[in-house]
C-alpha positions as CSV (number, residue, x, y, z in Angstrom):
1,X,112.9,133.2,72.9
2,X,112.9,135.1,76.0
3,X,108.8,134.2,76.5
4,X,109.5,131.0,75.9
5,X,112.2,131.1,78.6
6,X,109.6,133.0,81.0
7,X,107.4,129.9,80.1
8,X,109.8,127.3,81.4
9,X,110.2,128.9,84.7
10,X,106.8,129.0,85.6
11,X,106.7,125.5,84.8
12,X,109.3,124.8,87.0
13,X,108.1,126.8,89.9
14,X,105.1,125.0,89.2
15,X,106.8,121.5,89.4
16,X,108.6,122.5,92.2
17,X,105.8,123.0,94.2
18,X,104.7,119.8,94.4
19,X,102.5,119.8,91.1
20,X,103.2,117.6,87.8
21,X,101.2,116.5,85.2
22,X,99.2,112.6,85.6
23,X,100.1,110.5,83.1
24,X,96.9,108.5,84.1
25,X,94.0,107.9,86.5
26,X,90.7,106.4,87.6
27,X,88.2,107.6,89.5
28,X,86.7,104.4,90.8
29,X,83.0,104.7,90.0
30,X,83.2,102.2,88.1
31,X,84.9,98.6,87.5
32,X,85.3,99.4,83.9
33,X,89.3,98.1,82.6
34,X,89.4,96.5,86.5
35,X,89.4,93.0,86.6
36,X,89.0,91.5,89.6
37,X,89.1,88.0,91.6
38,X,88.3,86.7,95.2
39,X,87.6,83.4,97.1
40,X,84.1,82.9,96.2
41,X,83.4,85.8,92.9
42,X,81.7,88.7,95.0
43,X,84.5,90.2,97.1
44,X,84.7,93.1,94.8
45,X,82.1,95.3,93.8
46,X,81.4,99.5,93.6
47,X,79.6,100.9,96.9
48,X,79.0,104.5,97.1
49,X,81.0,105.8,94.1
50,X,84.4,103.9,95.7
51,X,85.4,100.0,94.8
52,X,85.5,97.8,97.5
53,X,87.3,95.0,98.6
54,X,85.9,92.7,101.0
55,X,87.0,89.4,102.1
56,X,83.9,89.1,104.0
57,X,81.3,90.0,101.6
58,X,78.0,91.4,101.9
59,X,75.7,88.5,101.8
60,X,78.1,86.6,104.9
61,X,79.7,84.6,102.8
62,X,83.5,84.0,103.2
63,X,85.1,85.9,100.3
64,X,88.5,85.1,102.4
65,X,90.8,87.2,99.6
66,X,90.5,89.9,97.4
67,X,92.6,90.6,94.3
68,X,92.3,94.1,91.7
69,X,94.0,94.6,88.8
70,X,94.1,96.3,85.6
71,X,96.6,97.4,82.7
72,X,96.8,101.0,81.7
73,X,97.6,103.3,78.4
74,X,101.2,104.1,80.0
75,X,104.0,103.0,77.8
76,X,107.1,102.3,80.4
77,X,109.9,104.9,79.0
78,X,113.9,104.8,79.9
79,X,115.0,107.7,82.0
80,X,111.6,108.1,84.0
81,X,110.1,108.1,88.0
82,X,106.7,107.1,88.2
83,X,104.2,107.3,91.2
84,X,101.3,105.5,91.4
85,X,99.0,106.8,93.9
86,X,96.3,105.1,95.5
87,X,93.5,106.8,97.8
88,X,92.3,104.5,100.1
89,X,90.7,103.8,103.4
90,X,90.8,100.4,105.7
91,X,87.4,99.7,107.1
92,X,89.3,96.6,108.8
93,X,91.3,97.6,112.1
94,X,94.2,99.0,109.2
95,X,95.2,95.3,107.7
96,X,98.0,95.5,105.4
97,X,97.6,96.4,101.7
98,X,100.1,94.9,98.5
99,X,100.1,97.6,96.1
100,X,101.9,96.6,93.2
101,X,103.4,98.3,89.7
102,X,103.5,95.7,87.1
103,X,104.5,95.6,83.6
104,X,102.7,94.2,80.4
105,X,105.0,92.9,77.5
106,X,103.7,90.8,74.8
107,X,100.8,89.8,77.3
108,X,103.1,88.8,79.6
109,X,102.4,90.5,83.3
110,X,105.2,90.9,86.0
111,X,105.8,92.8,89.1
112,X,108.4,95.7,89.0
113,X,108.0,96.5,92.9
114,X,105.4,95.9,95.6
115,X,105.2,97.1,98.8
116,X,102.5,96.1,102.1
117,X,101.2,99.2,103.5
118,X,99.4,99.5,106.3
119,X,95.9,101.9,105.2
120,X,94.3,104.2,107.8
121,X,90.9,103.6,108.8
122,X,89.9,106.9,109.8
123,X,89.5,109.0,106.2
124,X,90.7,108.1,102.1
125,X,94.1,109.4,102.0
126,X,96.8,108.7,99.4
127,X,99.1,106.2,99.5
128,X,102.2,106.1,96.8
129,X,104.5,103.4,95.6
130,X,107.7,105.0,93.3
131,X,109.8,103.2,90.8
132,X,112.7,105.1,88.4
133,X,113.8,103.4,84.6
134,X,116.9,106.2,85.6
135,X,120.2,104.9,84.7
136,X,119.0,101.7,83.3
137,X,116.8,100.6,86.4
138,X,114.5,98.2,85.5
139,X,115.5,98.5,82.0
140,X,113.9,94.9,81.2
141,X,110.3,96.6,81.6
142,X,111.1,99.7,79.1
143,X,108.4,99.7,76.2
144,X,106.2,97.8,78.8
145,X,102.3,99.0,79.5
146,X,102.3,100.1,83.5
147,X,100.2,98.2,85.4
148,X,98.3,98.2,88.6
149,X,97.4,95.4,90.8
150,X,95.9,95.8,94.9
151,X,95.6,93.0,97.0
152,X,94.7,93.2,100.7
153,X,95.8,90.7,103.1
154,X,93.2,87.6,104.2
155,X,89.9,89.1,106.4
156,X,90.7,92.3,104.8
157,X,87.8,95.2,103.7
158,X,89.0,98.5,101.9
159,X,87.7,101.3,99.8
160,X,89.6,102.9,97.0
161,X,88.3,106.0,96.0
162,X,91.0,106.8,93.4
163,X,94.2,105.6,91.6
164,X,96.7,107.8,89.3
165,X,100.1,107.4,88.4
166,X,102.5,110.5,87.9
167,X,106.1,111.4,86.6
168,X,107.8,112.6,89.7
169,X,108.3,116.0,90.0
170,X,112.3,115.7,90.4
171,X,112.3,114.5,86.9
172,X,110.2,117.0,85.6
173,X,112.4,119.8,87.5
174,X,115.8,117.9,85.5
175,X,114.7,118.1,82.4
176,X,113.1,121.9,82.7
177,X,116.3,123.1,84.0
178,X,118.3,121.7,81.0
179,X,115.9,122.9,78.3
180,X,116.5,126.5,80.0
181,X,120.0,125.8,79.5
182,X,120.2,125.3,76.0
183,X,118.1,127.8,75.8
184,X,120.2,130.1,77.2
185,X,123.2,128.5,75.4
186,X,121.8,129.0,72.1
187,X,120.9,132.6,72.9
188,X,124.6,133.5,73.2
């Protein structure tokens, strides 16, 4: 009992420090499970081991909008923060960015929060959108699939080198601190 207690606390130094377990994640090299849509078909497409979006596509024609989605294997539970992080650049003056965390039920998609974000265009660097199912939030999207969607704003061009989604730590550090308790409690 008292190694498994030992356990628990390095997990929870662990999760303190920032680091938690990902629930899911894509690299980007390749469109596989992304679907995709733009103004004229080719607006989306992998480029140096990153998926770009690009309103104004390679050949010069006019893509004008961009669009990425996909569903993942993340089953929306009650009582849970998720983060989805996004690793991006802007190779267009930083134009705004929709991320969006959707839900899937019965085939059925629909947004649970979006937020425009404004990507830097000097280096990738992450970019996270939160929700919480805590104390009923969002309780219609419980049992849901998570999903993903990205949609840069008109005239846009961005690179996404990766996308995950975590449990936030804080929940992580709740429930490790009450499994040490009973723990404990049960020791006595």
């Amino acid at each position: 009992m008292k190694k498994l207690s030992v356990f628990l606390m390095l997990v929870l130094l662990m999760v303190s420090r920032g680091y938690s377990g990902v629930v899911w994640e894509n690299d980007c090299s390749s469109m596989d499970g992304w679907s995709s849509g733009s103004g004229n078909g080719i607006g989306v497409y992998l480029s140096g081991g990153t998926i770009q979006m690009n309103s104004w596509a390679n050949n010069g024609s006019n893509a004008g909008w961009t669009n990425l989605w996909r569903g993942t294997d993340v089953t929306i539970e009650a009582d849970t923060e998720y983060d989805l992080i996004v690793n991006m650049k802007s190779f267009a003056n930083e134009a705004p960015v929709t991320l969006k965390i959707q839900s899937i039920i019965d085939g059925t998609w629909a947004t649970i929060k979006e937020e425009s974000i404004n990507p830097l265009a000097d280096s990738f660097n992450d970019y996270t959108l939160s929700i919480s199912t805590v104390n009923d939030l969002n309780s219609e999207h419980i049992g849901g699939t998570l999903a993903i969607g990205i949609a840069p704003g008109w005239w846009n061009n961005l690179g996404i080198d990766h996308v995950s989604i975590v449990p936030e730590p804080a929940s992580l550090l709740i429930l490790g601190l009450g499994v040490i308790g009973q723990l404990r409690r049960r020791q006595r």
